[in-house]
N, C-alpha and C positions, 0 to 999 in steps of 0.2 A: 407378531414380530414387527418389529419396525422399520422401514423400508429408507434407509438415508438416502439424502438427494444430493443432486451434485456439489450443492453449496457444502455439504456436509461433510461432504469424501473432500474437499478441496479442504475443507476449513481443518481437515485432524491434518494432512500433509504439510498446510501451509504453516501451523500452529508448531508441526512438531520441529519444523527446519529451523525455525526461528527460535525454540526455546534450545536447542542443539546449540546454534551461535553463541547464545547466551552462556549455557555450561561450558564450553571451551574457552569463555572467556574474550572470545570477538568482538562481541557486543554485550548491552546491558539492559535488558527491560524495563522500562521506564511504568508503562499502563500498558492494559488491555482492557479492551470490551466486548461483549457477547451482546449485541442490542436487537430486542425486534419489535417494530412499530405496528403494533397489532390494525392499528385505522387505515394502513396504506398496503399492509401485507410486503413489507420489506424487512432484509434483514442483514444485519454489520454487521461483518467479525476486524475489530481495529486494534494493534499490536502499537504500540511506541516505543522505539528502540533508537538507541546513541551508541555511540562508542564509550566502552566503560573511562577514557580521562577525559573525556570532550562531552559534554551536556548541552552546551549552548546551539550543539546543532544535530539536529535528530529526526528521526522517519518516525511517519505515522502512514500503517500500511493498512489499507480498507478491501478489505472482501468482501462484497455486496449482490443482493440476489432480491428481486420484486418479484411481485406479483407474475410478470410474464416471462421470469425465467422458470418460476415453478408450475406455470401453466403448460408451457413447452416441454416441460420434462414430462411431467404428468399424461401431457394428451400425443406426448411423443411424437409433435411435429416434425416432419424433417424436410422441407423445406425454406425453410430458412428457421435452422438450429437456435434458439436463442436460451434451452436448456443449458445452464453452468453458472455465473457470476462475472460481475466488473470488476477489476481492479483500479486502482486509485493510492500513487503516493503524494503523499505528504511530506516536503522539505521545509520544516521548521526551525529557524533561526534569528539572528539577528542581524545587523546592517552588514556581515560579511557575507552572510546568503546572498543579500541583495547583491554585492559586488561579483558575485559568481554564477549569476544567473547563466551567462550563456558559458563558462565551462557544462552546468547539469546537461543544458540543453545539446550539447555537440555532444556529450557522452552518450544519452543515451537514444540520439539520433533525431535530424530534424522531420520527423514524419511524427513525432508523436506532438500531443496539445498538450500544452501549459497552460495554466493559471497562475498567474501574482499577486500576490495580494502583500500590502502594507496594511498591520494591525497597530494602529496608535488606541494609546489607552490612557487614562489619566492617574492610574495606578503602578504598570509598568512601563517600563521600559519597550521601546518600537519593536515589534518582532515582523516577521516576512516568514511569508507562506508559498511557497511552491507546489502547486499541485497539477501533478503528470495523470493525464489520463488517457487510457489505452484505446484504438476503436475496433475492437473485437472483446465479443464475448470470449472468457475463458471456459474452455468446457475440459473435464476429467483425462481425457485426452491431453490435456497441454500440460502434465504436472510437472512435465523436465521444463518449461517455459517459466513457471511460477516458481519453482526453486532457482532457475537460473535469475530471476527477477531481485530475488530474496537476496541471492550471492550480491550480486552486481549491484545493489544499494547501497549493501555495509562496502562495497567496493569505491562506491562513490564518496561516500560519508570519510572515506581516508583519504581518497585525493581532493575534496576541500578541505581536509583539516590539515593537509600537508602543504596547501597555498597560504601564501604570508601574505596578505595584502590590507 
């Protein structure tokens, strides 16, 4: 029988809260991916999701698990836990993202690390990338953290799409 890992029990919870949003009509599932890099021993679970009338600005939600969160689990270290997975959002949009950089940031509090990034292309149009990253590992243990995560994005994704600027 086959023994799932933490990334596994996270990835059906995380997977099943998000496709919920979606049935209710909250949100809209844009893509998902199931990715695993057999040369590095990592592994994605990434969800992209919008508000179903708003597209132009959308989450891209990353569950990610290497090498030495499955080693940890495995040899059941427990001095310093690193058994579970990182998370990692994704605020994808256009030059209104850019403009609401620091609402994301006071929302979801200045302890956490951002990334910015400005995507110029000679095909489309300028897009901006926001990416919030957490510094704790998520372990099975935190599943009310990880839904409460989940809430609180499509929570956010309505108060910039409710800023006019």
């Amino acid at each position: 029988m086959f023994d799932p890992t933490a990334f596994d029990n996270l990835k059906v919870i995380f997977e099943g809260a998000v496709y919920d949003l979606d049935l209710t009509g909250d949100i809209q599932i844009l893509d998902r991916k199931d990715l695993f890099d057999f040369a590095h021993y990592e592994r994605c679970y990434q969800i992209h999701y919008s508000l179903p009338y708003e597209k132009s600005l959308s989450i891209e939600f990353h569950l990610k698990a290497d090498m030495g969160h499955f080693l940890a689990e495995r040899k059941m270290m427990t001095e310093k836990n690193t058994a579970g997975a990182d998370i990692l959002i994704v605020y994808k949009g256009d030059e209104k993202l850019q403009r609401q950089m620091e609402i994301l940031e006071e929302a979801w509090g200045k302890d956490k690390h951002w990334e910015w990034k400005e995507v110029k292309s000679s095909v489309k149009r300028t897009s901006y990338d926001g990416i919030l990253t957490f510094n704790r590992v998520i372990t099975e243990e935190m599943v009310d953290d990880v839904l409460q995560m989940i809430s609180f994005s499509v929570d956010t994704l309505k108060q910039l799409n409710r800023k006019d600027f």
